[in-house]
N, C-alpha and C positions, 0 to 999 in steps of 0.2 A: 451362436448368440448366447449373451449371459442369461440364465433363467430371472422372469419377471418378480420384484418380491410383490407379496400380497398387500392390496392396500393396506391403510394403516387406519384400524378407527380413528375418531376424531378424541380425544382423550386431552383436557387440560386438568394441572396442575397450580390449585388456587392459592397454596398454603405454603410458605417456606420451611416448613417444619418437614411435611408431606416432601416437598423437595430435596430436603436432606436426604429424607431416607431413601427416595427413590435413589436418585443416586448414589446411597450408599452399597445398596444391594446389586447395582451394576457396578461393583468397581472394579472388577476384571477386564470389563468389557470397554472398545474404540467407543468415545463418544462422539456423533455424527452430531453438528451445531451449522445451525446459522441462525438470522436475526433479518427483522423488517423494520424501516426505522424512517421516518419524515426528514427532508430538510431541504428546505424550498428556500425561504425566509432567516434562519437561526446560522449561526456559525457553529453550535455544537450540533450534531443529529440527535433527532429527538426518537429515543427505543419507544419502539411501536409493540415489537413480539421477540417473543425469544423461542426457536423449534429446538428440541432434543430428539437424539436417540438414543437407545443403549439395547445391543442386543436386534432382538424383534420388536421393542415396546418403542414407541413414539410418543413424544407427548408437545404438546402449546403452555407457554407460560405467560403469564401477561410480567411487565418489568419490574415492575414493584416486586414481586415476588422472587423473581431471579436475584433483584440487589438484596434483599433481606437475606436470602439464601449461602450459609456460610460455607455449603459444602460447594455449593457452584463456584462463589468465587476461591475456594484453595482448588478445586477442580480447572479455572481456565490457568491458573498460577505455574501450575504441576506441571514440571517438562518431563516427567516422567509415565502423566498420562497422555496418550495421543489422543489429541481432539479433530478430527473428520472437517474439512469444510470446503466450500468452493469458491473463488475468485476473492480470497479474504480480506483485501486490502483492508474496504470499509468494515469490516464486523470488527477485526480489531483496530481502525480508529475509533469504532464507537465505544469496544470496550473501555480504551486508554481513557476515552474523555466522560464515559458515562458511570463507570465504576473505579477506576485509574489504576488499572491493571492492562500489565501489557501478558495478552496469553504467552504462555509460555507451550512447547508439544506440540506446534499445528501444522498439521501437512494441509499442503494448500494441492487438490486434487487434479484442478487446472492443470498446476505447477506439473503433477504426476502424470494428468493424461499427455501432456508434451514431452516428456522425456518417455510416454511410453510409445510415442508414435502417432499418436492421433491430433496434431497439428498446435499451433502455436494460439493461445487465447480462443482455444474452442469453448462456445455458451454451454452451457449443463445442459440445457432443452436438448439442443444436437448432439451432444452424446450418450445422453440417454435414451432418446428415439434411435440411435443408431447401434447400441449395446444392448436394449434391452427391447427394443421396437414398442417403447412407450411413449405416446405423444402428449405433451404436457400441455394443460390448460394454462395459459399466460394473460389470462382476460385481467386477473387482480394484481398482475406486478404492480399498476399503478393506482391502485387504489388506496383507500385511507385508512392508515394499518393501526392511526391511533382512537378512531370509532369502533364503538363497541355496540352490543356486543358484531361480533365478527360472519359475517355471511358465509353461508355453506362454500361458497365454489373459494373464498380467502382459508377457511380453513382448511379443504383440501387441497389446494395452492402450497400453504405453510408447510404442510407436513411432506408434501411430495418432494420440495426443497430438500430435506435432510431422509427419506425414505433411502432414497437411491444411492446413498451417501459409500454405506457400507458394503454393498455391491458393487458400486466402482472402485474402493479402495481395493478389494481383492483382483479386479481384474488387473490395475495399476500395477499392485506389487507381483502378480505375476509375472506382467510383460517386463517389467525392471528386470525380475530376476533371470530373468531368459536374457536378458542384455546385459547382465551384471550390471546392473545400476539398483541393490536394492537398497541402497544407503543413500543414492541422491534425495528421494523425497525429503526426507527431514532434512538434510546437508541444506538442498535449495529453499526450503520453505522457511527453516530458520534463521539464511541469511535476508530471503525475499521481507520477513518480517522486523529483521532489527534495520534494515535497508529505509524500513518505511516509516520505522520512527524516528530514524534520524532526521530523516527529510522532511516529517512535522515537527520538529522540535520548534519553539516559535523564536526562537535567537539564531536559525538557520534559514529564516522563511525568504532571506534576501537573497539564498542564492539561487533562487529560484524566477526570482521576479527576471522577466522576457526583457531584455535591449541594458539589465545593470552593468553590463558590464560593458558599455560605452564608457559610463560616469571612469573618473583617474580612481585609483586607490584609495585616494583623502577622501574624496566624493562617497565613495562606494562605505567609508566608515559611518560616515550621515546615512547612508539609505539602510546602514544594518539597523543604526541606532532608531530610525523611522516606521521600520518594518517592525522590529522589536517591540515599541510603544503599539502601533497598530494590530498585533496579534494580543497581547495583553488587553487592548481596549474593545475587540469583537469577542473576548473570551466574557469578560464583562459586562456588556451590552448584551450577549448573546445575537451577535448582530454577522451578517456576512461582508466580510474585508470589504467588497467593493461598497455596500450600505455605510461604512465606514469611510474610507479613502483610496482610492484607485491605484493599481501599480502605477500607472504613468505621471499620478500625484506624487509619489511618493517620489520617482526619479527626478521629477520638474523642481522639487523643494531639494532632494539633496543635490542638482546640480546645479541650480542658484543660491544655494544657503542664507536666506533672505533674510534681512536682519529688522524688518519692521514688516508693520498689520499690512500697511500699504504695498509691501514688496509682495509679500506673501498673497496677497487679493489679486495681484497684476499676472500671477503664473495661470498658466494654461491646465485647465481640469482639477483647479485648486476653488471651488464652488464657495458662494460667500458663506453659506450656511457654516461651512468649516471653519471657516477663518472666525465666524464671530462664536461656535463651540470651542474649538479647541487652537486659534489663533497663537495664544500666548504659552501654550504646551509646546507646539511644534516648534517654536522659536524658539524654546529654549531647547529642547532636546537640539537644534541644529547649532545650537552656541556650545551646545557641554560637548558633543563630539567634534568640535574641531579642536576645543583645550588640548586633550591629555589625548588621543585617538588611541584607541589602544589596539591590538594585532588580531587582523581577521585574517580568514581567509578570502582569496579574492575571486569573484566570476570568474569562471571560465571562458574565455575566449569564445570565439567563431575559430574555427580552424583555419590555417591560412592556404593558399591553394597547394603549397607544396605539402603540406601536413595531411589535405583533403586527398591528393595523390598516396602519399602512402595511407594513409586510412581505407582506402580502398583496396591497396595492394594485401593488406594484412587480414582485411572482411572476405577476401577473394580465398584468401588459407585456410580460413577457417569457417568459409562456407561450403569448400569442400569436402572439410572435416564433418562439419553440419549433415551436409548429406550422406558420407560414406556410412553416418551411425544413427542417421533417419530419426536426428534431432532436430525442432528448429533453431537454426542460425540467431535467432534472435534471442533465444534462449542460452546456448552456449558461448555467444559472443555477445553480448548488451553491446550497443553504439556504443555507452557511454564508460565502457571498460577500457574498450576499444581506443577511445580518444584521448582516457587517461596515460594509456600506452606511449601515444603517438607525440604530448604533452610534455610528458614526464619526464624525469633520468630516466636516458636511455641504456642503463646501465645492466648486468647479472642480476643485482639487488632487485629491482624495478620489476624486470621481468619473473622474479620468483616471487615477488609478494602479489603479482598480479592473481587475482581470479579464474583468472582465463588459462592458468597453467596446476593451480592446487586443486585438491577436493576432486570430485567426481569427474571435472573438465579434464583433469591433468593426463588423466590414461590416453583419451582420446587426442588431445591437443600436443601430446607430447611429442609427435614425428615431423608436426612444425614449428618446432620451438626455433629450432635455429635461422630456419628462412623468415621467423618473424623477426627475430634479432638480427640477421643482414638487412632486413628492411627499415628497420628504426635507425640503423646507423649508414646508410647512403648515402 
């Protein structure tokens, strides 16, 4: 078992000045980060807290302080400093939307304890009781991170979050290196995060929306230009999409393209409050993308049953590549890499710019390259 670190007093930093310099006097040192943030109601998350580490020293900042703070923000920028954190998705969506930086450096530990062996989207709680045989208090996950001031058992809550931070990244890079994997944490966590701002970007929000790609291609140009208007207007409102307009609105409008108040009032989950707010917006944004429609990309399918057959044959290869290197499969194979595979040109090209054969996969995946390429071409 990894030795337990010593709590962490409870120590905040009130001053962005004070924050410079702390952080300046750790710059040698892994910075261990994460962040508590509300969003129930809003469509941005609203920063609650911000926990640091550096070194042995821990510290709480409340948010105002961190954005003032110039050395934090060239500090999350820096891909040259590694920044510590665990299940990151949300810390850097909050970053992106809260200060509009996308971190640059961050090994997402998660990411690390699955390629070290300890299972696929294991909680921090269980691997920390299980590494360090320290049981975390979880009473304040849900409590209210943006009343002040902050309750004993929230602050040592906050600080326990990034305590253990830097005691799992050495066990991580350990177990890598005994597996030659000591380059995937950054490899995976820097694709995991440019992965995840593509997929917020708010002019790509439509390829997301569930049943879009029922709608024809023309159709599917209204529901970009739909979605488009609707992420622009909860950015605005600070409102959450569906407090704004439901996906299932948004399909019913671009696949009737309804050309008066009346048509548009008659669609199903198209609520009159809408129509009499933003009636004469929608209608025109559904008039200007059918003029000039310009070139998307288009939904992805459903797989069809013979594509769902080899899809299987090809998870079956590289599940038991999964297993031989006591990775998970969901990790070295994403479905959705997978499906682009099964989709695609099934060409040399296709399969080399595939993921699932470059970078850290490639060593591993490389014995069945070929039986994956007899499979796409059946």
């Amino acid at each position: 078992m990894v030795a337990i670190p010593e709590p962490a007093p409870v120590r905040w930093i009130h001053d962005a000045t004070e924050l410079d310099a702390w952080l300046a006097r750790g710059a040698g040192e892994l910075l261990a980060l994460d962040t508590e943030f509300e969003r129930v109601s809003t469509f941005f998350p609203i920063p609650g807290l911000v926990q640091l580490g550096l070194g042995e020293e821990f510290c709480l900042v409340n948010p105002s302080v961190a954005e003032a703070s110039r050395e934090f923000r060239e500090l999350l920028a820096d891909p040259d400093r590694p920044k510590l954190l665990y299940a990151m998705s949300e810390d850097l969506e909050l970053f992106r939307q809260w200060l509009g930086i996308a971190p640059a450096g961050v090994l997402d530990l998660q990411i690390g304890a699955a390629l070290a062996g300890a299972g696929f989207s294991v909680g921090y709680a269980r691997l920390v009781e299980s590494l360090f045989g320290h049981a975390l208090d979880k009473s304040a996950t849900r409590s209210d991170w943006l009343a002040r001031p902050l309750t004993p058992a929230q602050e040592r809550y906050a600080l326990d979050d990034v305590r253990f931070l830097k005691p799992l990244y050495h066990w991580v890079l350990e177990q890598l290196q005994a597996r030659g994997l000591a380059e995937a944490l950054a490899e995976e966590s820097t694709r995991f995060a440019e992965d995840l701002a593509a997929e917020t970007a708010g002019d790509q929000y439509y390829l997301r929306i569930r049943g879009g790609w029922r709608l024809s291609p023309a159709r599917q140009v209204v529901l970009q230009a739909l979605a488009s208007w609707r992420e622009d207007e909860c950015r605005r409102r600070d409102r959450p999409r569906n407090r704004v307009l439901s996906d299932n609105a948004l399909i019913n409008i671009a696949d009737a393209c309804p050309g008066s108040a009346g048509a548009l009032s008659a669609l199903e989950d198209v609520p009159p409050v809408v129509v009499r707010r933003y009636g004469e917006t929608l209608l025109a944004i559904v008039r200007e993308a059918q003029v000039e429609p310009p070139k998307i990309e288009t939904i992805q399918l459903p797989l069809t049953r013979e594509e769902q057959a080899t899809y299987k044959k090809i998870k079956r290869e590289l599940a038991a590549v999964a297993e031989q290197h006591d990775v998970p499969v969901e990790l070295i194979a994403p479905r959705r890499r997978i499906e682009a595979l099964v989709t695609g040109q099934k060409d040399d090209e296709a399969l080399a710019k595939s993921i699932l054969f470059r970078g850290w996969r490639g060593a591993m995946t490389a014995p069945v390259k070929e039986q994956v390429r007899a499979l796409l071409n059946e």
